[in-house]
C-alpha positions as CSV (number, residue, x, y, z in Angstrom):
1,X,16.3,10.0,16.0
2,X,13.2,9.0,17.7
3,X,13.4,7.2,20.9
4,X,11.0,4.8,22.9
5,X,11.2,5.2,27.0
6,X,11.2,2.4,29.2
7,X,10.5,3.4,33.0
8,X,9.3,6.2,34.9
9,X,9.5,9.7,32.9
10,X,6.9,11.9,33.1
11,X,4.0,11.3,30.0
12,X,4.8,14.2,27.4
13,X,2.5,13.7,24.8
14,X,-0.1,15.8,23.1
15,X,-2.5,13.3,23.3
16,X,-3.2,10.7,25.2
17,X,-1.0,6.8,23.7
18,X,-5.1,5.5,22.9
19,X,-5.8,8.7,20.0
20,X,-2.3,9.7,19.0
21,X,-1.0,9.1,15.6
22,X,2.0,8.2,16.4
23,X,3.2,10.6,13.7
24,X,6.0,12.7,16.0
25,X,9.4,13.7,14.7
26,X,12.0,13.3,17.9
27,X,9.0,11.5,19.8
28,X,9.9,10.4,23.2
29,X,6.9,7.6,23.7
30,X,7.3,5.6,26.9
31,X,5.9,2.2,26.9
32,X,6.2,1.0,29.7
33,X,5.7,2.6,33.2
34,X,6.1,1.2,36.8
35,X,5.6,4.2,39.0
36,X,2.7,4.1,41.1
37,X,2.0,0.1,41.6
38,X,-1.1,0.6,41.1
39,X,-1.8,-1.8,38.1
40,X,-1.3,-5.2,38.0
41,X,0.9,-6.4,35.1
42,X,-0.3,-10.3,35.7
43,X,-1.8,-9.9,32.9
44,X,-3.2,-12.3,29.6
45,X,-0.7,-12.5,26.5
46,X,-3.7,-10.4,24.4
47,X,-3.7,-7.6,27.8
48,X,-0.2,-7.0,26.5
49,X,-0.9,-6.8,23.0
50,X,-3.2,-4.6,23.3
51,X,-1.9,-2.7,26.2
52,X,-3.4,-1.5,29.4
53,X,-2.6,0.7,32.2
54,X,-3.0,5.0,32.7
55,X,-2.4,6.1,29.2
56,X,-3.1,9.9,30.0
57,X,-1.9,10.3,33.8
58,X,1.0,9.5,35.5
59,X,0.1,5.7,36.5
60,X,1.7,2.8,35.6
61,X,1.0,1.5,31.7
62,X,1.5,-0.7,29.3
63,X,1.5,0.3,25.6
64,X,1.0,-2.5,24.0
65,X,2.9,-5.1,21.8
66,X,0.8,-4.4,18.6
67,X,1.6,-0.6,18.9
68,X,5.3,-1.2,19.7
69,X,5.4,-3.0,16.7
70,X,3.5,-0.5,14.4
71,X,5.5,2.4,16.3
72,X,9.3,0.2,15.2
73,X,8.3,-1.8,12.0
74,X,10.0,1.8,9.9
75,X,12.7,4.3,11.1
76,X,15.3,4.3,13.2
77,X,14.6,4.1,17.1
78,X,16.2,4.2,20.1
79,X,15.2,2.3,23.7
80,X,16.1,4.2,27.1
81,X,16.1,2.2,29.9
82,X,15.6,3.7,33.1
83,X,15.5,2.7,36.6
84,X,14.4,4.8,39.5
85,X,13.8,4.7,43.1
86,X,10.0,4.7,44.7
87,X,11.1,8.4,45.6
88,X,11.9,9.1,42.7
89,X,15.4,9.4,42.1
90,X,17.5,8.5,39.5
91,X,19.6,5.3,40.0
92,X,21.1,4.4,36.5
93,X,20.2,4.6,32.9
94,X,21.3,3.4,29.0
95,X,20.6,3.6,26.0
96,X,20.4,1.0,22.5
97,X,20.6,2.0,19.1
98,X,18.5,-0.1,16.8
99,X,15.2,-0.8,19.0
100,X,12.3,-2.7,17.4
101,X,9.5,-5.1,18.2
102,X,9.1,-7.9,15.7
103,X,5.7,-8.5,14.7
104,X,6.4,-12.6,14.5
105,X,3.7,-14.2,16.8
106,X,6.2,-13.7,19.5
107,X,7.5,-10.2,19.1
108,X,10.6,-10.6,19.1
109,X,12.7,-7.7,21.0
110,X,15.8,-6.5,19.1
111,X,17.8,-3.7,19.6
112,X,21.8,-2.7,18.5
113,X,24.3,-1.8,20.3
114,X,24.9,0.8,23.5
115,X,25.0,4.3,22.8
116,X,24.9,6.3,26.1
117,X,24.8,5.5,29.8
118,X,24.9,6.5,32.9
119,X,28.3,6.9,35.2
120,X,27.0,4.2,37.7
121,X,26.5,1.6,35.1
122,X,28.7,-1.2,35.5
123,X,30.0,-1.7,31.8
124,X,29.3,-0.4,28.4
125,X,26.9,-3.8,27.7
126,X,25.0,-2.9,30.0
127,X,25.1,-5.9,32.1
128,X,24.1,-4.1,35.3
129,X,21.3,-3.7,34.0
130,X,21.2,-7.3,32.4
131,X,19.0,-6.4,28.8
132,X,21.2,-7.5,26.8
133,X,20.7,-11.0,27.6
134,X,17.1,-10.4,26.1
135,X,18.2,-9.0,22.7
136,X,16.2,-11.5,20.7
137,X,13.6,-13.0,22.7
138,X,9.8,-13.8,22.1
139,X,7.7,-12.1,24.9
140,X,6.4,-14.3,27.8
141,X,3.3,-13.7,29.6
142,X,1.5,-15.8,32.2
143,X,-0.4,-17.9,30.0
144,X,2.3,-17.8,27.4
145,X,5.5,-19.7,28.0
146,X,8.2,-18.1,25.2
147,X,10.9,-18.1,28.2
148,X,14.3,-20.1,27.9
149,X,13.8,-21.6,30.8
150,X,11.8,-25.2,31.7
151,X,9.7,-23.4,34.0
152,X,6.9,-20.2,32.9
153,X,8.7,-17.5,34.1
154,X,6.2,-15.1,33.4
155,X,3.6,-17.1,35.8
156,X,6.5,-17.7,38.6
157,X,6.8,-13.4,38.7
158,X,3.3,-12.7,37.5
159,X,4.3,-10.7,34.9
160,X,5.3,-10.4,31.3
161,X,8.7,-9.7,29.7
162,X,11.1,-11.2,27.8
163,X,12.7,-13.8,29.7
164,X,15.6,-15.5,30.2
165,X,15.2,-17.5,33.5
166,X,13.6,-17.0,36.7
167,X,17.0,-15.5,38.2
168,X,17.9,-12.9,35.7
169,X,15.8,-9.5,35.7
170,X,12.6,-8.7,34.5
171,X,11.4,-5.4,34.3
172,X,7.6,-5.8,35.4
């Protein structure tokens, strides 16, 4: 089962995200990571198509719709979710079956259900954490209003996700 990392795990990969393949068995690929603050992620819908951020350090990144996509579209993934403290530490973590970016002009997030989670996480939907109210949504950036909200959420927190409102979580 290959899985896709959302947070702040060390970059494990042969290569750096811009030359690799893509063609790992067991893979653990994070696409997103908010470590180091050091790169803004107000960023243009086509920045976070394309991706931007420290592919081959430890910085913070963003892979890239159009690779999450390419990386989804066949096979079974997984998403991890973790969240971590500036020191470091480990605060809580789950785990979806069923991961996948849509390629749609909105790339559309899906994933299945909960598979594994931490012991500090509230519930096995992992409200705590509040994803799954984002199973299903088109991506929002800045200057692209997908939210379901009547305000551009994405502007408001100057940064892109899939979002709800402007009070649930985002994870930019």
């Amino acid at each position: 089962m290959d899985k896709l990392y959302l947070a702040n795990f060390s970059f494990d990969l042969e290569q750096c995200v811009n030359n690799a393949s893509f063609d790992y068995v067991g893979a653990e690929i994070i696409f997103q990571r908010r470590n180091q603050y050091d790169v803004s992620f107000d960023r243009l819908f086509e920045e976070y198509e394309t991706g931007f951020g420290d592919f081959c350090g430890t910085g913070d990144l963003w892979l890239g719709l159009k690779k999450l996509h390419e990386l989804t579209k066949e096979g079974k993934w997984h998403l991890r979710l973790s969240m971590r403290t500036v020191s470091n530490y480990l605060l809580l973590w789950c785990e979806y079956a069923g991961f996948k970016i849509h390629q749609d002009p909105l790339y559309t997030l899906k994933f299945g259900t909960m598979v594994a989670k931490s012991d500090n996480l509230k519930n096995t939907t992992g409200t705590s954490i509040g994803l799954d109210q984002h199973n299903g949504l088109a991506f929002s950036a800045p200057d692209r209003d997908e939210d379901l909200w009547d305000q551009n959420c994405a502007a408001e927190k100057q940064a892109g996700w899939y979002m709800v409102d402007i009070m649930r979580r985002y994870l930019n």
